[in-house]
Structures are given as C-alpha cells and as structure tokens.
Residue frames relative to the residue before (quaternion, step in Angstrom):
aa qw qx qy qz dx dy dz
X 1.0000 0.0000 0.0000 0.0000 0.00 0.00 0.00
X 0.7507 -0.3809 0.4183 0.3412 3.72 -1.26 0.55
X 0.2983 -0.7955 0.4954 0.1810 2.82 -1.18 0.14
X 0.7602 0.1856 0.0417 0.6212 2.41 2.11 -1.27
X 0.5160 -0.6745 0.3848 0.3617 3.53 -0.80 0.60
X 0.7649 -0.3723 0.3252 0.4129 3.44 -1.33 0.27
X 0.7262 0.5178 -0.1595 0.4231 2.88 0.89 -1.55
X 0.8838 -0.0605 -0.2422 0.3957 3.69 0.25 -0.39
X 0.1706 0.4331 -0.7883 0.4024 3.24 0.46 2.19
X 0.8047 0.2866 -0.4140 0.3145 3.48 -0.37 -0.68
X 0.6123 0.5546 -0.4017 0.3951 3.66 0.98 0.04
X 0.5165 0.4922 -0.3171 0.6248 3.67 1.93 -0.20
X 0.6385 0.3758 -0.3942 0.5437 3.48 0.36 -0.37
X 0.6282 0.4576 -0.4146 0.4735 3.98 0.61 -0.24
X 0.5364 0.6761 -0.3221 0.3891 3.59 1.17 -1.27
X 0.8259 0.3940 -0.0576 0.3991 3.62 0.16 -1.93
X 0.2286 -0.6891 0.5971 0.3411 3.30 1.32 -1.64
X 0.9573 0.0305 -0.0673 0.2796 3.64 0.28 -0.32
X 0.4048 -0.7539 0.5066 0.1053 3.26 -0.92 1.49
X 0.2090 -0.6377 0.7344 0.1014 4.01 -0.60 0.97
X 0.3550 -0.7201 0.5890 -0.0922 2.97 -1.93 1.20
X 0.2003 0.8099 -0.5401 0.1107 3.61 0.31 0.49
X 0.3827 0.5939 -0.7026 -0.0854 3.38 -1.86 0.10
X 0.1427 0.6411 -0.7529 0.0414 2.96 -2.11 0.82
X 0.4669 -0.8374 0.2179 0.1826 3.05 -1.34 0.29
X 0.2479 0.7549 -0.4128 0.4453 3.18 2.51 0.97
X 0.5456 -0.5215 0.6222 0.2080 3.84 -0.68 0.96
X 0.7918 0.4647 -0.0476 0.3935 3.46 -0.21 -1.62
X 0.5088 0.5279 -0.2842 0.6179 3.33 1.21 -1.30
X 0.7785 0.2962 -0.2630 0.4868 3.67 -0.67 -1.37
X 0.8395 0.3283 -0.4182 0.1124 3.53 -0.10 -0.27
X 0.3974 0.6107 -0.4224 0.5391 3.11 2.01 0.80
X 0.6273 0.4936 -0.3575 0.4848 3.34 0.83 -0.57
X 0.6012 0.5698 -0.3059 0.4694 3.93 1.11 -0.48
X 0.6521 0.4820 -0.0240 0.5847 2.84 1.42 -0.94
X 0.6910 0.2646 -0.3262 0.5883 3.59 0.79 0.64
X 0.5386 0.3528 -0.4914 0.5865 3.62 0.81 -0.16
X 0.7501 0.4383 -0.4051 0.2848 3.45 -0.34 -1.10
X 0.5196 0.5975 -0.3152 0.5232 4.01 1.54 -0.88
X 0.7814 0.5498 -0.1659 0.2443 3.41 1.13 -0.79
X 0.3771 -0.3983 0.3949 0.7370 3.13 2.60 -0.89
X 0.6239 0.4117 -0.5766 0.3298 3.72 -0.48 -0.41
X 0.1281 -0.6340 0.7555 0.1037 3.27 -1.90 0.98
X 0.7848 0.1936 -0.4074 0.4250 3.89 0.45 0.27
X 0.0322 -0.7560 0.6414 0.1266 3.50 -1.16 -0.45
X 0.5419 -0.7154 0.4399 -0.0320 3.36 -1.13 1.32
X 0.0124 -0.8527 0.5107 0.1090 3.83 1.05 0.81
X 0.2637 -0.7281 0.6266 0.0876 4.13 0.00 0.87
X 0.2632 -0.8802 0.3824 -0.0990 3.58 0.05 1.48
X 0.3277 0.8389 -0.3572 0.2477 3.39 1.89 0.35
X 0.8947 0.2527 -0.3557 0.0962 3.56 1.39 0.03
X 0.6661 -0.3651 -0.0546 0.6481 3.43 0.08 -1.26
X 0.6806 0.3358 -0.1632 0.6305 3.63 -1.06 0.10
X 0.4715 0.6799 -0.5443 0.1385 3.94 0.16 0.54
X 0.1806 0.7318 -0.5016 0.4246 3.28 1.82 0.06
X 0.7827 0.3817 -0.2401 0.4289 3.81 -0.05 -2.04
X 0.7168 0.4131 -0.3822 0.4116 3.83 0.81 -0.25
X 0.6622 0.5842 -0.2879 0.3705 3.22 0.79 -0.38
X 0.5614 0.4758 -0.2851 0.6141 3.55 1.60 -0.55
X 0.6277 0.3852 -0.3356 0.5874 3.64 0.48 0.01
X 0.7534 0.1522 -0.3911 0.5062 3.54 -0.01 -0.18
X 0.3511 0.5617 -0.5676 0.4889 4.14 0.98 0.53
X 0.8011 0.4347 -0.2273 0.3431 3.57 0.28 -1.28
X 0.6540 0.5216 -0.3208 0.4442 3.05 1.08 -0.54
X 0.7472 0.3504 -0.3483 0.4445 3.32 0.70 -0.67
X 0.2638 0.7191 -0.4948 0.4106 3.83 1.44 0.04
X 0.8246 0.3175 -0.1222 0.4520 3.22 0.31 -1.98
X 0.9283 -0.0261 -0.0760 0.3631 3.61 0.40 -0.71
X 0.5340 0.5294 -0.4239 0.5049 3.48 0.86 0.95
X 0.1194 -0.8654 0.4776 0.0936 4.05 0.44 0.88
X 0.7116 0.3618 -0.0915 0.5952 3.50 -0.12 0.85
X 0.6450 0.4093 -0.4368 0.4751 3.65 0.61 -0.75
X 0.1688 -0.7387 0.6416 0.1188 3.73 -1.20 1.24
X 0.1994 -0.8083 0.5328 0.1514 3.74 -1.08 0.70
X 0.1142 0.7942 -0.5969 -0.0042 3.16 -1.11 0.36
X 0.5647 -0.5923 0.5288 0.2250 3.26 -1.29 0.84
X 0.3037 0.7641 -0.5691 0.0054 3.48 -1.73 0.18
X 0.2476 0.5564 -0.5810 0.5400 3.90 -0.67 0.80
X 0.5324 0.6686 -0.4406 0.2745 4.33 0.64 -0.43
X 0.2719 -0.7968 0.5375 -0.0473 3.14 -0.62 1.29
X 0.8189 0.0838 -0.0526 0.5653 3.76 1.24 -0.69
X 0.7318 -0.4851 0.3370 0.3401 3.49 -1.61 0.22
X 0.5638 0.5797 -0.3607 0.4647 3.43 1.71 -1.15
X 0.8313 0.3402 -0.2884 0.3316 3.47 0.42 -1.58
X 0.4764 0.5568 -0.5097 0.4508 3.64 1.07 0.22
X 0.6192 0.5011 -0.3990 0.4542 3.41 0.61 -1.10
X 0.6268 0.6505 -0.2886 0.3174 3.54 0.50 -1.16
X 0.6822 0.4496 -0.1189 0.5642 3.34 1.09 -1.39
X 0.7930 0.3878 -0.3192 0.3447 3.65 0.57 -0.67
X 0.4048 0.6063 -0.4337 0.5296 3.11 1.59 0.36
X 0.6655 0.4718 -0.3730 0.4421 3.66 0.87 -0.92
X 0.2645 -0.7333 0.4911 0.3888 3.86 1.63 -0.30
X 0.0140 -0.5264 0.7862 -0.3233 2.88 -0.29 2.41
X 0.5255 -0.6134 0.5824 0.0919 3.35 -1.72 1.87
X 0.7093 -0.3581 0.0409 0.6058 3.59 0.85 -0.19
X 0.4580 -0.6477 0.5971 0.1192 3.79 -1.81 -0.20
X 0.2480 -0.7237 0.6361 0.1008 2.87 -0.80 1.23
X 0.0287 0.7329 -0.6720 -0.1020 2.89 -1.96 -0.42
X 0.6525 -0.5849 0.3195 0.3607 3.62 -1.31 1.09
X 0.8922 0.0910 -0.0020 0.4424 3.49 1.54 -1.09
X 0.6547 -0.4973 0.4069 0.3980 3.61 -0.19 0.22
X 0.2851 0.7121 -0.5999 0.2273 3.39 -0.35 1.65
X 0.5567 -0.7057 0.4230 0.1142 3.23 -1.25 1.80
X 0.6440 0.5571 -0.3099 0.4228 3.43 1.48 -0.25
X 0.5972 0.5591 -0.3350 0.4674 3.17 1.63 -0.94
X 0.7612 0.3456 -0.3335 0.4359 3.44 0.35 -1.15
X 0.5581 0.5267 -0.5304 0.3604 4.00 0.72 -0.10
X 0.6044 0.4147 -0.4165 0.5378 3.95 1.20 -0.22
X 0.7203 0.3702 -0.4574 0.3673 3.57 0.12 -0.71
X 0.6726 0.4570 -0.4701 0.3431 3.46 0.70 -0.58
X 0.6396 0.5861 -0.3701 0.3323 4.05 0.71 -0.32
X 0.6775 0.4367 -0.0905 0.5850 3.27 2.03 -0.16
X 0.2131 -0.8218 0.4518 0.2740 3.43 2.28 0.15
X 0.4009 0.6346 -0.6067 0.2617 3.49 0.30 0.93
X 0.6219 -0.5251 0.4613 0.3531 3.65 -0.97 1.15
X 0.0905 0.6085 -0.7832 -0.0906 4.23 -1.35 0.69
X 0.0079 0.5876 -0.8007 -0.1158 3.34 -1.72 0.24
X 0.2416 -0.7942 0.5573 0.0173 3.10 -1.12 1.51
X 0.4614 -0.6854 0.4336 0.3596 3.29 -0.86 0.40
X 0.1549 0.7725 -0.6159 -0.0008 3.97 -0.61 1.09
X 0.4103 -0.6923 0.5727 0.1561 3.21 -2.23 0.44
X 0.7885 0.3676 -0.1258 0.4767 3.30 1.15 -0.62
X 0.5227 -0.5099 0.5156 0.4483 3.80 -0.86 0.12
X 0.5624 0.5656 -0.3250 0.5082 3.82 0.83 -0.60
X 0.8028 0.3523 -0.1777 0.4469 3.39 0.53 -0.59
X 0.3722 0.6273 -0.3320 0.5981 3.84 1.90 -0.42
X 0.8025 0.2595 -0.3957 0.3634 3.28 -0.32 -1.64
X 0.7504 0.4808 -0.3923 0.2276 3.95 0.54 -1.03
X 0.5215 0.5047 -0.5476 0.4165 3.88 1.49 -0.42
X 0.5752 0.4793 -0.4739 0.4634 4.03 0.81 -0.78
X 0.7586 0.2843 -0.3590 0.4635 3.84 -0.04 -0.48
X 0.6647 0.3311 -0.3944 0.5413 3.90 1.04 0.77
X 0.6438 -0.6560 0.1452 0.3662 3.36 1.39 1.09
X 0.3106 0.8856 -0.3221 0.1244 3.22 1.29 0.14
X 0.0880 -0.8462 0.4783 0.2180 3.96 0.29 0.36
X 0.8668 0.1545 -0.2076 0.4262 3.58 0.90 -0.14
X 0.2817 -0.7358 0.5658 0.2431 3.39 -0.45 0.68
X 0.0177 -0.7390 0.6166 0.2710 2.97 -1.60 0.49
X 0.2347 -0.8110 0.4873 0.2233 3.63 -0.95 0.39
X 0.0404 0.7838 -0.6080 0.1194 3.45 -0.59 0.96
X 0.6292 -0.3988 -0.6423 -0.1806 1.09 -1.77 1.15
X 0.6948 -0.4455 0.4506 0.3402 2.98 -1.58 1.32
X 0.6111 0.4662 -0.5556 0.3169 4.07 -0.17 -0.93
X 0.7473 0.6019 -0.1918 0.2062 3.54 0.70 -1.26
X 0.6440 0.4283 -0.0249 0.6334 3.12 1.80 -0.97
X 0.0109 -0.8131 0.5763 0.0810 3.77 0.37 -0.85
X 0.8119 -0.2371 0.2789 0.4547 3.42 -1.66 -0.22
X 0.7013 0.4585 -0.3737 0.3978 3.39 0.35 -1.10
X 0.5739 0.6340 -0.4117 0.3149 3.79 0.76 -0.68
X 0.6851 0.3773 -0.2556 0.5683 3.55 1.14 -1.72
X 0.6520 0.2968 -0.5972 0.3609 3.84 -0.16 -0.21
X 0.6964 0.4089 -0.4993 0.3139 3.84 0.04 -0.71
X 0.4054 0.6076 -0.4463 0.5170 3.97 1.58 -0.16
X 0.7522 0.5756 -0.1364 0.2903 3.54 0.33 -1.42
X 0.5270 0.7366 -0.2262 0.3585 3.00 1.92 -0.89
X 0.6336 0.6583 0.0068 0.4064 2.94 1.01 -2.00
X 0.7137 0.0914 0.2372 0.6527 3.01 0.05 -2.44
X 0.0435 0.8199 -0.5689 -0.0479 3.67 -0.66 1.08
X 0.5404 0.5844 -0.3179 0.5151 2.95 2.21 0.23
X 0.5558 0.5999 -0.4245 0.3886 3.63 1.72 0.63
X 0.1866 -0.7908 0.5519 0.1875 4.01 -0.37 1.22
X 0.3150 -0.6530 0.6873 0.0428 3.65 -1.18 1.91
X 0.0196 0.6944 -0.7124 -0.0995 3.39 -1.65 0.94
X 0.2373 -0.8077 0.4889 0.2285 3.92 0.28 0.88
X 0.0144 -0.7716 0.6191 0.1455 3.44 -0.85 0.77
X 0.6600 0.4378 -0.1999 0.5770 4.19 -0.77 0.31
X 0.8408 0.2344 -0.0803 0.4812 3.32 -0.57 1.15
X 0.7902 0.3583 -0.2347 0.4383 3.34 1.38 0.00
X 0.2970 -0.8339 0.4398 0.1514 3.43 -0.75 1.20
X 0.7509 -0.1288 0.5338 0.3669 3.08 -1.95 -1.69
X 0.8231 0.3870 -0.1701 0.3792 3.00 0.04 -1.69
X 0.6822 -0.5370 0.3215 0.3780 3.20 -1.57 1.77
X 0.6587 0.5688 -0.3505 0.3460 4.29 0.24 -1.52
X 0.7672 0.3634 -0.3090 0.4288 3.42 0.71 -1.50
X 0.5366 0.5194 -0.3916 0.5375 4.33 1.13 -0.31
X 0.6484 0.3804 -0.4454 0.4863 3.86 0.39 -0.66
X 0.7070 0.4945 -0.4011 0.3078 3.50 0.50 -0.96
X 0.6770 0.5406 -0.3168 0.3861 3.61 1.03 -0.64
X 0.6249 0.6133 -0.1581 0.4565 2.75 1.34 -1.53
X 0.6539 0.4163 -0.2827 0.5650 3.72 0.63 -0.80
X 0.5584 0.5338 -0.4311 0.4662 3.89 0.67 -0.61
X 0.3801 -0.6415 0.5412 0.3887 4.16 1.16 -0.60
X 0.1794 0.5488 -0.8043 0.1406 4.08 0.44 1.14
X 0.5550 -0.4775 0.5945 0.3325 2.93 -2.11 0.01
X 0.7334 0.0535 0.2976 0.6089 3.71 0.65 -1.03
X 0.2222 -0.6916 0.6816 0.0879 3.92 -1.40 0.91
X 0.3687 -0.5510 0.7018 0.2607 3.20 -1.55 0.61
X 0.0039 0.7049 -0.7092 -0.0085 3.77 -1.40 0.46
X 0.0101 -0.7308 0.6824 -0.0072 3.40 -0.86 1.03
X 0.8289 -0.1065 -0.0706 0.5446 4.05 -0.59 -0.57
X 0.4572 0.6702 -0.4449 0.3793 3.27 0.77 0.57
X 0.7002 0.4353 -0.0216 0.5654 3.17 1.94 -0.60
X 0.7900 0.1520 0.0246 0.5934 3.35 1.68 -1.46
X 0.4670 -0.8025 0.3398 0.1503 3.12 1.04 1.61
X 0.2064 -0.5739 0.6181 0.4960 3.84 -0.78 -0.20
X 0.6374 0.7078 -0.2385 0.1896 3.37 0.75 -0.44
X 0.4277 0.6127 -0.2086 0.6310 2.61 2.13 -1.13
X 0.7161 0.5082 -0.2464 0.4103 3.82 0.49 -1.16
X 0.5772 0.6227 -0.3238 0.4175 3.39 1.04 -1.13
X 0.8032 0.4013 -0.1079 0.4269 3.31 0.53 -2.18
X 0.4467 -0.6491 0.5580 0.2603 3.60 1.27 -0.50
X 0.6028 0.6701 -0.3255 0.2856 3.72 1.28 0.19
X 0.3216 -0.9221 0.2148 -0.0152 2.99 0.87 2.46
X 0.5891 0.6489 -0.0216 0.4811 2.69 1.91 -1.61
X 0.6064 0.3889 -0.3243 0.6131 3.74 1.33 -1.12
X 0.5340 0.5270 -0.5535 0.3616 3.92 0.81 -0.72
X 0.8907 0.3338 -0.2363 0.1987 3.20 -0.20 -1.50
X 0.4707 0.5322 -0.4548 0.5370 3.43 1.67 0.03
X 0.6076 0.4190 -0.5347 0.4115 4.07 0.49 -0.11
X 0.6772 0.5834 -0.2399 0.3787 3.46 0.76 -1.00
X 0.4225 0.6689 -0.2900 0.5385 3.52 1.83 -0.32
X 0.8238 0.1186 -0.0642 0.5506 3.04 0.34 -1.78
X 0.4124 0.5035 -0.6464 0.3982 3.78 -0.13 0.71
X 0.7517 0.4577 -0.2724 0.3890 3.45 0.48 -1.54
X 0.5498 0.5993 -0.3329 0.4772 3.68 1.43 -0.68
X 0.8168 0.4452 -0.2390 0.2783 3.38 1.09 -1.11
X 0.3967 0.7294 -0.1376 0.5400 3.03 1.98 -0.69
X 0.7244 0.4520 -0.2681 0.4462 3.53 1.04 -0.85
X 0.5802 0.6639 -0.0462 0.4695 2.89 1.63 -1.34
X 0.6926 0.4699 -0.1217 0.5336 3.42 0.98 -0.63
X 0.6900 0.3902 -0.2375 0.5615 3.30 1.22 -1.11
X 0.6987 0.4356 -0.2288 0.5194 3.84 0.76 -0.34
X 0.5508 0.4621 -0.4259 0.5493 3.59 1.27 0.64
C-alpha cells in the first residue's frame, strides 16, 4: 500500500521541482544511488522499470527507503499496462508513470488514489488525463516540444501542472527555459545519473549535483 496520497506526491513534486530517474539492476547499486539523491534534497525518485525481474528491485529499494530514508516517496514508471501498475502498487509505488496516456492505467491508480502522470503530446490528450483525474502531466518527450509548448499549454489552462521528461538537463539556460515556461517540476534521468557517475560509483559527486540542481531550481523559481 502507498504511503502517500495522491495529493501530497504531487504537492512534493511541486515543492522540490524535480523528479530523478534511475534504473538498474544491482540492489546495492540503487540503494546508494537512493541514497545520494535523497542526501542531496530529493524527496521523490522515479524507478524506470525497463528491466527483467525489476518488480524484485524495486521492492527492495521501496523497503529501504521505508526503513531509512524518511520522506523519500517512490514511484515506478516506464508502465505500459494496468497489470504491471497494479503489480507495482501492491509493491507500494507512490504513483506511476508512463511514456503515454493510458485509460486503463489511470482507471487502477485511481481505485487505489495513487498519483499517475502520464506521458502526453497534445492538448487533446491533457484535457482527457485531467478529466481521468490526473494532477500532473507529464510531457515527453520534452526534446520534442520544449518550453515554448507548455507556455502556449499554460496560456489556456494555467490550472494544468507540466512535468517535462526528455530533453532536460543541469545547465542553469535549459531549467530557466522550462522553469520560466511555468513546468510544475522536471523529470531528470542521465542527465542527472550519469552512466558515468554509475560506472565510477561517484555517490558523493551525485549527491552534490542533486544539491545544486535543487538549489538552482529554487533560485530560478524565486527570481
């Protein structure tokens, strides 16, 4: 079961602004990496479910942060069907993504008030996750759309929250540009968790990027 409610994942993802992305399949691995965003300011993380048997990794790194990360909310994403959401929210995933907008996914998460952020391209496809309760959107990939997409979104519906996933970095220009467009929050996946970072095992440089992103993000949004 959840831990948390719909309501204040998507109000932590509004809080921080940003959602790290990670998968692999080393137990041990991920829980240093959990452990360096979360050392770093991050309260959510995004378990990208792409391989085999990641179900068995993800419940371990669920438990772990149960027991020793307070506050850090997980959630799962890469879902493709109703089973493997269902599957995961038994493992108490905080919410589920997905690459696209699917009417099955969000009819389970909503019977279990667990938070979905689907992946959409069009305003057509926004208004119907909001009329299937959706509180964040994600858009992906971000490379394709950019900033300019969510203000002319933003225009309209300024009551619609964008999380861009794809296409977003580090660097101060490419955060002002989102950020100033009015996202709610960015997905960041190796843009954040290097392979390199992963290679070298360099936990410490993680959680000092994850420091300053969140520092910059703050910084940006208060200008």
């Amino acid at each position: 079961m959840a831990e948390y409610t719909r309501i204040e994942v998507a109000n932590t993802m509004s809080e921080t602004g940003m959602v790290p992305l990670f998968y692999h399949p080393d137990i041990e691995l991920g829980k240093q990496v959990l452990k360096a965003c979360y050392d770093g300011g991050a309260r959510l993380l995004e378990f990208t479910a792409r391989g085999d048997f990641a179900f068995e990794v993800f419940s371990a790194l669920n438990k772990y942060a149960l027991a020793e990360l307070p506050g850090m909310i997980m959630g799962v994403g890469s879902i493709t069907d109703a089973a493997a959401a269902s599957l995961f929210i038994q493992m108490g995933a905080n919410f589920i993504v997905t690459p696209s907008l699917r009417e099955d996914i969000a009819i389970t998460c909503n019977r279990r008030k667990i938070m979905y952020a689907p992946g959409c391209g069009s305003l057509t496809e926004i208004n119907r996750a909001e009329e299937l309760g959706v509180e964040v959107i994600k858009l992906f990939p971000g490379s394709t759309y950019g900033p300019g997409f969510v203000k002319a979104i933003k225009g309209p519906q300024p009551w619609t929250s964008i999380m861009p996933t794809g296409g977003v970095s580090t660097d101060p220009e490419n955060l002002k540009g989102w950020f100033g467009a009015g996202v709610t929050c960015v997905g960041m996946g190796s843009q954040l968790i290097s392979k390199a970072v992963l290679a070298n095992k360099d936990y410490t440089g993680l959680t000092q990027k994850v420091k300053e992103t969140l520092a910059l993000i703050k910084e940006i949004r208060n200008t």
